[in-house]
N, C-alpha and C positions, 0 to 999 in steps of 0.2 A: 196428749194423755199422760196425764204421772203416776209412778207405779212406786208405791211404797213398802217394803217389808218392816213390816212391826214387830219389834222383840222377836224375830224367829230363830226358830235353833229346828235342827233337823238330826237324824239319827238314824243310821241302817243298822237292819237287824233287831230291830226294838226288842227287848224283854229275852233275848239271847246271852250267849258266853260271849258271839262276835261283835257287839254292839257296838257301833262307832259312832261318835258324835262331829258330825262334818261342818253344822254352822251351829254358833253357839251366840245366842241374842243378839242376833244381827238386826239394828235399824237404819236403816238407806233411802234415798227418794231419788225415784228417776226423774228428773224434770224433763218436761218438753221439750224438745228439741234440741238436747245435748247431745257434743261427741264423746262419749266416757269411754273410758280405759280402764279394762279390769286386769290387773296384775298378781300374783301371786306365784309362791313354789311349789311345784307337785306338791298335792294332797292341800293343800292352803284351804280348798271350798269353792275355787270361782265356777267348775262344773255344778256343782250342788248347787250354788248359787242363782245362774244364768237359767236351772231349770226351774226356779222357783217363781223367774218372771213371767211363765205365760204359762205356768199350772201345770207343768208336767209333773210336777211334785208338790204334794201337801206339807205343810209344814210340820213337823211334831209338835210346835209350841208356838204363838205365836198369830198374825197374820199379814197376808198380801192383800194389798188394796190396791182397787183400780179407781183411779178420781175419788176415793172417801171410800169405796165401798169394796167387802170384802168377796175376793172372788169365787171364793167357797162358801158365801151365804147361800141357803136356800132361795131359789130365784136369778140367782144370778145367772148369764145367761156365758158358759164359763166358752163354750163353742166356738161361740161370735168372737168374744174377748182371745180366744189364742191364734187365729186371722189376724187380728190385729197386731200381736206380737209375733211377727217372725224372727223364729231361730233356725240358724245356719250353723251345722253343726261340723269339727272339725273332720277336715277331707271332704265336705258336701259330696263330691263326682262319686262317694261312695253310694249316694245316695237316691241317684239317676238310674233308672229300669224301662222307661220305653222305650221304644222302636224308634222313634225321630226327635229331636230339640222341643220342636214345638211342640207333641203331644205331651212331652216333660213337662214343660211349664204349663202345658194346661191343666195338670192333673190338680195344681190346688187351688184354683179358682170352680175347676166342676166340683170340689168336694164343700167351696161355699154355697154350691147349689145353683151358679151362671147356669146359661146356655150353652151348646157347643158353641154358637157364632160367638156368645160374650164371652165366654174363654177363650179362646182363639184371639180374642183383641187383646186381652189383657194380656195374655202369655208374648205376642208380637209387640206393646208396647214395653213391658219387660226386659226381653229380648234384644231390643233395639236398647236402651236406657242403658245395659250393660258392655253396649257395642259388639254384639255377637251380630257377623252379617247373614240381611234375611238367605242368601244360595247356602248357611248352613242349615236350617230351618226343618229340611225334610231328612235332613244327614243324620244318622245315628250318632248318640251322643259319645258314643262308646269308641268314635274315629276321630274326635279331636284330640287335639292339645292339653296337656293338663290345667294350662291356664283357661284354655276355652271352654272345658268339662266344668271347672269351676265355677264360670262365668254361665254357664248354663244351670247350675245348680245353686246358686243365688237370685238367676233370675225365675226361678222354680217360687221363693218365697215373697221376692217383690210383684210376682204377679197378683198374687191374695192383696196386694196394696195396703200393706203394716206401715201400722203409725210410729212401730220399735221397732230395729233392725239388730238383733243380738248376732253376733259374729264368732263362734268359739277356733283361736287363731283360723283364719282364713287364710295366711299364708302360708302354713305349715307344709313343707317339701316343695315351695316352687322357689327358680332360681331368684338373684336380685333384682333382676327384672320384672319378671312376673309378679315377684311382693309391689313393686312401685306401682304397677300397671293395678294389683287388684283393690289396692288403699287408696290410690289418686280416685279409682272406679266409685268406694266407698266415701269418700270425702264429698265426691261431686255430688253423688246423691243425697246425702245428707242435705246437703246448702241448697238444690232445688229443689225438693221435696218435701223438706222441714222436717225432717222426718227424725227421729231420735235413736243414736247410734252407742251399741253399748260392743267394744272391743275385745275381743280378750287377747291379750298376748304375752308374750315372754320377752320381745324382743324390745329393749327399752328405748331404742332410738324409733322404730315405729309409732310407736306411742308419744314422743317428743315430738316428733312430725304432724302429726294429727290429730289429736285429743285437746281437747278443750278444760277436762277433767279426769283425775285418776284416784281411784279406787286401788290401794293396796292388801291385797288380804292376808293375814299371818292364824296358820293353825285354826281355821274355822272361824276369824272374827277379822272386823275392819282395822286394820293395822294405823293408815294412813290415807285420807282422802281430802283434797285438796287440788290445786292447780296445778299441773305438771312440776313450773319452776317450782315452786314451793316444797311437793311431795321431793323431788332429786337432792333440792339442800340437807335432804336425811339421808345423801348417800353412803355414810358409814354406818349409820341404823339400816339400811334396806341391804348391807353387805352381812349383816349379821343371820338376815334370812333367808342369805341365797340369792340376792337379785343383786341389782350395782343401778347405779345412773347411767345413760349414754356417753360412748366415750369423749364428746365434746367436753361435760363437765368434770372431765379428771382432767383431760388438756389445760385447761380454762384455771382449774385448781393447780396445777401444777405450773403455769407461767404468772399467774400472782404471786405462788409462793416466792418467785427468783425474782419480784421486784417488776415486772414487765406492766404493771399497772391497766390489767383487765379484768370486765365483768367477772363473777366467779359463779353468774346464775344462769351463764348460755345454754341452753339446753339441744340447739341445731346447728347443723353445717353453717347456715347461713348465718345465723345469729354470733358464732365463733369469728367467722371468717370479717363480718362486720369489723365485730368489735378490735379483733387482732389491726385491721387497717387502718382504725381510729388511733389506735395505740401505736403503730410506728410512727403514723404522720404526727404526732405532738411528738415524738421522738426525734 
């Protein structure tokens, strides 16, 4: 499914002293089955934005299109359409209130209207998907791990079985491990599911790792969008508004400068480490 916002601009406060204007004629298309990266500096938009994709927000100007069609037309069936897009909001585990794991994930499959037994399947394929084992199943969620809390409250929205998986940082307060463990989690599902992943994050080597597509937002408008290498080669324009490139492409910048005759568009570990070993051996 692709999700388009046309010329929208949004604004809290309307017709007040505190009126702020948070997106300002934003046009964007989600395609099918992308991994995007949504970047920006506090206050940038990408909150305002991410709620614009499954109608938790009306636009002030403007509209959201699901396949061609607006999802605030009369008839639209806007219910159905935010099932499909799941948003995972940052901290999710804040977001967890039953008694056991599985009754958590079942809650948004009975609120599409299953059965207990089909909620119950969806929420333990879920479950599973995330790798959370079934002996924690009947455990309150409230006694795992913060990585495992996590992982219970992502599998909360993949259980409604969304076509979009919107992410607002997902790894926000867990150590570097638990980042690797919850984006490898998110990558893998993306590529067996087909499923279309929209990121948010601060952390620019995260996004260099995984994103297929990035989305930079500056002061309520699209800044820069583009293929990761592409977007990073502005990393003195993206230092102007607070963000940087990963630190591979200032390494990478910084040993061309001295003559060492390497890529200057590495954007990962791997891709650095490549290139540095190509360039001694012709050394």
């Amino acid at each position: 499914m692709s999700i388009t916002l046309k010329n929208v601009s949004y604004r809290y406060s309307t017709g007040t002293a505190e009126e702020i204007e948070a997106l300002k004629n934003i046009t964007l298309t989600i395609e099918d089955g992308q991994f995007i990266g949504l970047a920006g500096h506090t206050g940038s938009g990408k909150s305002t934005l991410i709620q614009h994709l499954n109608g938790l927000l009306r636009p002030t100007e403007g509209q959201v299109l699901h396949n061609g069609q607006d999802i605030f037309e009369k008839g639209f069936d806007l219910r159905t359409y935010r099932t499909k897009v799941g948003l995972v909001f940052q901290y999710p585990e804040y977001q967890l209130f039953e008694t056991t794991v599985l009754e958590d994930a079942c809650f948004g499959p009975l609120n599409q209207g299953k059965t207990k037994e089909e909620a119950r399947e969806m929420a333990k394929r879920a479950l599973r998907s995330v790798s959370v084992p079934e002996e924690l199943f009947e455990r309150s969620p409230f006694e795992l791990s913060g990585g495992q809390q996590r992982r219970v409250a992502i599998a909360g929205v993949l259980a409604m079985e969304p076509e979009v998986l919107v992410l607002d940082e997902p790894t926000a307060g867990l150590d570097p491990c638990g980042r690797t463990e919850i984006l490898d989690l998110v990558k893998s599902l993306q590529e067996e599911r087909k499923i279309t992943v929209v990121l948010v994050s601060h952390s620019m080597e995260d996004i260099a790792d995984y994103v297929q597509r990035l989305v930079v937002m500056k002061e309520g408008e699209v800044f820069l969008d583009d293929e990761p290498k592409k977007v990073f080669s502005h990393f003195e324009e993206l230092e102007e508004i607070g963000l940087s490139a990963p630190q591979v492409t200032y390494l990478m910048q910084d040993l061309s400068a001295q003559g060492f005759g390497v890529p200057t568009d590495c954007i990962t570990v791997e891709e650095a480490k490549e290139a540095i070993l190509k360039a001694v051996g012709k050394c």
